[in-house]
BADO-942277 format. One record per atom (N, C-alpha, C): x, y, z. Coordinates in pm, whole numbers, plus 50000, padded with zeros to 5 digits. Example, Ala and Ser with C-alpha at 12.3 -4.5 7.8 and 13.67 -1.06 7.14 Angstrom:
BEGIN
513194943150780;512304955050780;513204967050780;512854977550708;513674989450714;512905000350787;
! end
This chain:
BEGIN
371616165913016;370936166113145;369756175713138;368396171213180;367376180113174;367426186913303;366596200813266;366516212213347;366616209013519;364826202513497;365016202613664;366046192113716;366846183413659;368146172513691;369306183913762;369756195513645;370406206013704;369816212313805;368636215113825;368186227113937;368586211314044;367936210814034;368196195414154;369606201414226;371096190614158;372236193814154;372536204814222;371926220214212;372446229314201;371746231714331;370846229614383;370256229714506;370596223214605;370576211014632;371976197614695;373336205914698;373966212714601;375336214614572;375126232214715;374076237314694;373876248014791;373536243214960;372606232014957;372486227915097;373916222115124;375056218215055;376186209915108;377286223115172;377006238415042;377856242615107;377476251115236;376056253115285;375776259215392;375546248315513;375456233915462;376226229915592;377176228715641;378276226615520;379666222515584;380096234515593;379116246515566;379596258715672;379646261015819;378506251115888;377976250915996;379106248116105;380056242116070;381186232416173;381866249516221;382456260416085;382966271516171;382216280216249;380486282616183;379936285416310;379756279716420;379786271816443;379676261216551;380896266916642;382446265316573;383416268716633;383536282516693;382446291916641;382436301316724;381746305416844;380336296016817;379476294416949;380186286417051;380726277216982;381336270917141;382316275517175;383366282417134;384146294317183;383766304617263;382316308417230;381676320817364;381216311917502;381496300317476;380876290317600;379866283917587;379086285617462;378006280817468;378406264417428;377036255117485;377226236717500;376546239517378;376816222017334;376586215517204;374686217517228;374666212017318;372986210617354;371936225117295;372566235217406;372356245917363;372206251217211;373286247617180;373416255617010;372276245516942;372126231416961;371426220116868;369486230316929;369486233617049;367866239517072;367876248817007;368866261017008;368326271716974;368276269116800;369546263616758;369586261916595;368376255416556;367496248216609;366156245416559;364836249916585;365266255916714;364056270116759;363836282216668;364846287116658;365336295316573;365046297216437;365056285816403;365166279716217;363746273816195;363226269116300;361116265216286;360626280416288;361006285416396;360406297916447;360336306316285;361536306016193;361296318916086;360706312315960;360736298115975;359846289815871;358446292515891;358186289116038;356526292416089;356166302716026;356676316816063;356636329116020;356106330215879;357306326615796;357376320515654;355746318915602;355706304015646;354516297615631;353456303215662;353106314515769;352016322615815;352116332915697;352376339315686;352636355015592;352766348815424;352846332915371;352726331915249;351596320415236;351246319615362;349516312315370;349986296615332;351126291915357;351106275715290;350466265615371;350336251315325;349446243215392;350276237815503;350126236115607;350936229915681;350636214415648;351826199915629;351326187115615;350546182615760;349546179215711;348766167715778;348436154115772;348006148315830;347556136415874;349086123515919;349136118315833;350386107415846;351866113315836;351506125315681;352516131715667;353196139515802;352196146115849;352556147415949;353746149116033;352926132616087;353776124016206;354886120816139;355056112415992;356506109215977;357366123615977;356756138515922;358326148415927;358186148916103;357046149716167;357816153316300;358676135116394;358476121216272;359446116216346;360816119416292;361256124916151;361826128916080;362866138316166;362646146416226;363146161816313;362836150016452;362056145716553;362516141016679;362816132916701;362836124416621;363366105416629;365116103616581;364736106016449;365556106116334;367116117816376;366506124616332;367486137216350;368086138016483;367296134816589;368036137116724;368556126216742;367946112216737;369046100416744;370546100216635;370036106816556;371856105516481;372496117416533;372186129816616;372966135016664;373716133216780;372426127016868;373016120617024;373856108316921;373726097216834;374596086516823;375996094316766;375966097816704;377036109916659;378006114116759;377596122916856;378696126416960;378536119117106;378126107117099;378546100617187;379416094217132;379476086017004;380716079616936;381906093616975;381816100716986;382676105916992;383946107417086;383096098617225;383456099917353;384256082917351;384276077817212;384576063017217;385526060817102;385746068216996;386706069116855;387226081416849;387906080416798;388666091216715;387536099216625;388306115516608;386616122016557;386686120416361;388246116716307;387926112616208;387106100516162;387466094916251;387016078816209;385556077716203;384656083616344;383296089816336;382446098416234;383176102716163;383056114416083;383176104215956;384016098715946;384026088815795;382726079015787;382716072415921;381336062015944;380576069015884;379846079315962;378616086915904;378666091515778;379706095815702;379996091415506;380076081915454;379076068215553;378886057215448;377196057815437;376856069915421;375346070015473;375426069915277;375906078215218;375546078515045;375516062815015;376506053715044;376176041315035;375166035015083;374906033015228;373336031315272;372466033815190;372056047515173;370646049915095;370556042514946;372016039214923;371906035714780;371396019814791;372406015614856;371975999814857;370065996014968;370096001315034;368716005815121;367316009715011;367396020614911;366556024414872;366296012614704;367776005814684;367175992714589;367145978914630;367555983414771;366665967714839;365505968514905;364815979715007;363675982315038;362625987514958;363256000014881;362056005214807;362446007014645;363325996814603;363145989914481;363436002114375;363986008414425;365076019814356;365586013914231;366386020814142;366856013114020;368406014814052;369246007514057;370406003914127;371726000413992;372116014013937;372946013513800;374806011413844;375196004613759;376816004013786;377526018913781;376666026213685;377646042013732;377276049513875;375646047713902;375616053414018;376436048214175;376776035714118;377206027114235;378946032814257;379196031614088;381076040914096;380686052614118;380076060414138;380056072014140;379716073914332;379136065814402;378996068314522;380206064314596;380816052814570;381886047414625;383406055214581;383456065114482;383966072814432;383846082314558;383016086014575;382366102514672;383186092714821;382686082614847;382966074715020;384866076415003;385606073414896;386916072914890;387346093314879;386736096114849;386866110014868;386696118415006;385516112115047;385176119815173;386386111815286;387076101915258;388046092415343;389376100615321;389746105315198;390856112015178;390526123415256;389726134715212;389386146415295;389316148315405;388586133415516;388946134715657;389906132415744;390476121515672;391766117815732;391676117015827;392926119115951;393286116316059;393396105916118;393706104216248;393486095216318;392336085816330;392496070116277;391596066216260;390976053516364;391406052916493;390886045616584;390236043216692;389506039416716;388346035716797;388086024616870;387286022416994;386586012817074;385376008816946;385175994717005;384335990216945;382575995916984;382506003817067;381216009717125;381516022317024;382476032417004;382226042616939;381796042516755;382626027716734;382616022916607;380956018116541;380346008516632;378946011116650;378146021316644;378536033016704;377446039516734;377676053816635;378786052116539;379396057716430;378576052516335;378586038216287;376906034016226;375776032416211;375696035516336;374056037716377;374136050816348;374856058116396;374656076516307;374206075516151;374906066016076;375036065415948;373866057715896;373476048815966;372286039615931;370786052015933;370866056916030;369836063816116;369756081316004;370296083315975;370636091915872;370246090315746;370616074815708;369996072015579;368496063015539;368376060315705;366156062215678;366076072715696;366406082715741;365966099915726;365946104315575;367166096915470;366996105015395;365896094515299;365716080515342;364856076915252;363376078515279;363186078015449;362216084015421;361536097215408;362276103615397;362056119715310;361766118915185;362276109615099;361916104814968;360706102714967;359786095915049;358346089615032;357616100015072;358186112415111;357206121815213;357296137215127;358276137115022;358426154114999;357926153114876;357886140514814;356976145914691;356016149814672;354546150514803;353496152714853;353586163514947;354606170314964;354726181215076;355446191415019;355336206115027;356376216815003;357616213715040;358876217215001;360066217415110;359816226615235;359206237715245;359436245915329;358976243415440;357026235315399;356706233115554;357036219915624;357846211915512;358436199015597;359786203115661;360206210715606;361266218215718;360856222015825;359946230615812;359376234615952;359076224016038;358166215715983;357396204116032;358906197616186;360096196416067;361196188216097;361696198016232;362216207016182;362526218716311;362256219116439;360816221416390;359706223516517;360206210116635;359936200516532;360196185216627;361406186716675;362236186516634;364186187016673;364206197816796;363436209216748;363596219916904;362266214216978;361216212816979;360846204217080;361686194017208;362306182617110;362926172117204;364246178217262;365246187917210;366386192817222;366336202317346;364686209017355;364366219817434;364356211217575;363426194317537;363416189317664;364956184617753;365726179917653;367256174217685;368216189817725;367486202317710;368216211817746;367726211317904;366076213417937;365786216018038;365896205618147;366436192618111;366476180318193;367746182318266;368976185918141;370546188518194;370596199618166;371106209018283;371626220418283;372976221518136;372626232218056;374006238017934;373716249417927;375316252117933;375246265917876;375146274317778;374426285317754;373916291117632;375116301917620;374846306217531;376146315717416;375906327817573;377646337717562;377876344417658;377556359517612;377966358517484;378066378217438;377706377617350;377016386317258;376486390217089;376786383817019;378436379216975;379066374716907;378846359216938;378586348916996;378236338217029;376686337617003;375666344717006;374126345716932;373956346516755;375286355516736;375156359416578;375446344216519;376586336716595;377166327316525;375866317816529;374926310416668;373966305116646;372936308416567;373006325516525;372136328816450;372406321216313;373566324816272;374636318016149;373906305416116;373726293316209;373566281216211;372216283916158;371266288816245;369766290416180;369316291916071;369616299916035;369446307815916;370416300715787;371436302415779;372226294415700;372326282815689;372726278215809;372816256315830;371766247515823;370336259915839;369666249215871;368436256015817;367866268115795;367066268915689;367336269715544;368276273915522;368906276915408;369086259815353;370036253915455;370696240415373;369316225715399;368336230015467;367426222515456;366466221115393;365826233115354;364566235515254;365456232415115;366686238315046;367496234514987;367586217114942;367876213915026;368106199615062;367156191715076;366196195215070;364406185515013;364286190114879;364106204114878;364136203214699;364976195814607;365656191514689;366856184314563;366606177414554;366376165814691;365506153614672;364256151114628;363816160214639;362466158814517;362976154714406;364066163714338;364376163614183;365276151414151;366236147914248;367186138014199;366746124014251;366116122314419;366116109714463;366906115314568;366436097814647;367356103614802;368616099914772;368836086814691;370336081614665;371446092714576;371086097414442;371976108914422;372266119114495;371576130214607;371086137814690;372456131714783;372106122914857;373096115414936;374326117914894;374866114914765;376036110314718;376416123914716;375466134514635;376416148514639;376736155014709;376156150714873;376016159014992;377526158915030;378836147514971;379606144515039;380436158215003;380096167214902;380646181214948;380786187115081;380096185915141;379966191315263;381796192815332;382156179615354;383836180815431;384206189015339;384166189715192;384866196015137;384966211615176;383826216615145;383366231915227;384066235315346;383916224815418;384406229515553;385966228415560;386476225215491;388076221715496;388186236115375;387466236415318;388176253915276;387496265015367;386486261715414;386126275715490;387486271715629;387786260215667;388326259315788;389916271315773;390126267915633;391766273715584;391646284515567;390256291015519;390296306315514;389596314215646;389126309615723;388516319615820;389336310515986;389766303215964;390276291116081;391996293916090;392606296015978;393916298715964;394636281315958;393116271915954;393896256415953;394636250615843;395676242115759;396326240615672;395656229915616;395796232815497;395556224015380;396096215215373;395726200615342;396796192815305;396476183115236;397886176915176;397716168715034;396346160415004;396036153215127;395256143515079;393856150115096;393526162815183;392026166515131;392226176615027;392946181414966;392736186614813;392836172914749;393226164414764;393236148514674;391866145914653;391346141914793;390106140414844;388866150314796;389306161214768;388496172414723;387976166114574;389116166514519;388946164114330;388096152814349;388706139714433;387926131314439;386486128514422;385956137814514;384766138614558;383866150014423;385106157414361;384266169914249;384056161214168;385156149914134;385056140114045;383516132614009;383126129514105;382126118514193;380926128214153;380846139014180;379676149214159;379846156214008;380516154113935;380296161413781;379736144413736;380496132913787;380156120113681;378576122313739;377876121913860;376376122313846;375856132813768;375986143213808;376006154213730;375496156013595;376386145413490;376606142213394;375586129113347;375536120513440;374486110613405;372826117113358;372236109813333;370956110113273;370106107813362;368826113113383;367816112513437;367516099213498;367106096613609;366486080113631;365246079113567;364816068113503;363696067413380;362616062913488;361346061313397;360126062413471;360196051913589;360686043413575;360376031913667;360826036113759;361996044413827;362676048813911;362016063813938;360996067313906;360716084913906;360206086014096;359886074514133;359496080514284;360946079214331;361796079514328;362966083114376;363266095114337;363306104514270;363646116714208;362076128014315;361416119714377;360246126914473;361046125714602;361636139514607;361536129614740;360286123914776;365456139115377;366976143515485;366946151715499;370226143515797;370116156015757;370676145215875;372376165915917;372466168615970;373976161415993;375766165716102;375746165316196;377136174616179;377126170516193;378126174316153;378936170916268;380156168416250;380826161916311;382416171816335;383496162816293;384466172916279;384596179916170;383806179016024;384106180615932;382796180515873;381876189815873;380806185815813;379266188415885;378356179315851;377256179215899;377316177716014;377506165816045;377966158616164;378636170416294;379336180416241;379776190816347;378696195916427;377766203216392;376766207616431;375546200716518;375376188816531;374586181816625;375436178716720;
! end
């Protein structure tokens, strides 16, 4: 495996575990009282606001023209429709079952990015994603039933997720990670700021409910996003995808060590599963020239277990 193949990996493998950190901060902001709404404005106010900063004090270019518009539809279209589709399924399925939908997004981008944008589409990458989807299924478990409205709108999370991450592919190989993060941010607390000020939510109550949104900022979402374009630069949106399915994993051990929640058989099953799934890419070889705008270049929710929690 060449160099930047590992830095890739190893960058993806860092944005997965500071999101599927995000679900126990989360659990602590909404414990001080603070609404989902709330935590989704400030976690992107917050997280543009120290990128801006960033970007002022190390002089970078901000993207313009087209680039633009697609990261800010990227952060207000994109990103906020799979969070609103996300936890409204929620109000209609079971939160495993929601949570699994949106882990068929590594499949999406795969089959999506070699039927739209003519990706190179290999029999190991294909076992190796459907490998990660049977992993992330063991790991979430639970209860798995739903209305047919929550079941829908569990795929549209997942669909809507994986043009985010493809088209991040067409957009970061021409852009820094840092200021398309920003770019993305900025947009997400924009529209989130308006859906705060339309419906009254409540914001965090005491210190300890700010630190935890701070948590999200800084960690969930600058950390695992700038992270999480660099990778897709290096690997493509379809590998990127597939390794992200660490994420439940993270959160089902941070849940057991700071949550006091129990382990059980089938997400340590589910775990290997999924380590399985990420050493065989890991291990694969570079995508060759014909496939290199995929390795140029996503996001988000977290749910009960994961990304998906956090929107």
């Amino acid at each position: 495996m060449n160099r930047d193949r590992l830095v890739g990996v190893l960058l993806v493998a860092l944005s997965a575990t500071a999101f599927g950190a995000m679900a126990i901060f989360a659990r602590y902001a909404y414990a001080d009282g603070a609404g989902p709404v709330a935590v989704l404005f400030l976690r992107f106010l917050l997280a543009g606001t120290v990128l801006a900063v960033s970007m002022l004090i190390t002089r970078r270019r901000w993207p313009r023209g087209r680039n633009l518009l697609v990261l800010g539809a990227m952060g207000g279209l994109f990103y906020v429709g799979q969070s609103l589709s996300f936890f409204t399924a929620l109000n209609h399925a079971a939160a495993g079952l929601v949570a699994l939908l949106l882990y068929l997004y590594p499949f999406l981008v795969t089959v999506l990015g070699a039927l739209l944008l003519r990706r190179r589409l290999t029999v190991a990458r294909m076992c190796a994603v459907l490998l990660a989807l049977v992993g992330a299924a063991l790991t979430l478990g639970g209860h798995l039933s739903g209305e047919p409205l929550g079941i829908a709108l569990g795929l549209l999370a997942a669909l809507i997720y994986s043009v985010y991450f493809l088209v991040g592919s067409l957009v970061l190989d021409r852009e820094d990670p840092i200021a398309s993060a920003a770019v993305v941010m900025l947009a997400a607390a924009i529209v989130f700021g308006g859906i705060a000020l339309s419906f009254p939510t409540p914001f965090p109550a005491t210190l300890s409910g700010w630190l935890a949104v701070g948590a999200i900022a800084v960690v969930s979402t600058v950390v695992a996003m700038v992270s999480l374009f660099a990778g897709i630069r290096r690997l493509g949106a379809a590998d990127a995808a597939t390794l992200s399915t660490l994420e439940p994993v993270v959160t089902v051990l941070l849940a057991a060590v700071f949550l006091a929640e129990p382990l059980q058989a089938n997400q340590l099953l589910g775990g290997a599963v999924i380590l399985s799934a990420v050493i065989w890419l890991t291990r694969a070889e570079a995508p060759p020239a014909a496939d290199a705008t995929a390795q140029a270049p996503q996001p988000a929710a977290e749910g009960s277990t994961g990304r998906s929690s956090a929107l």
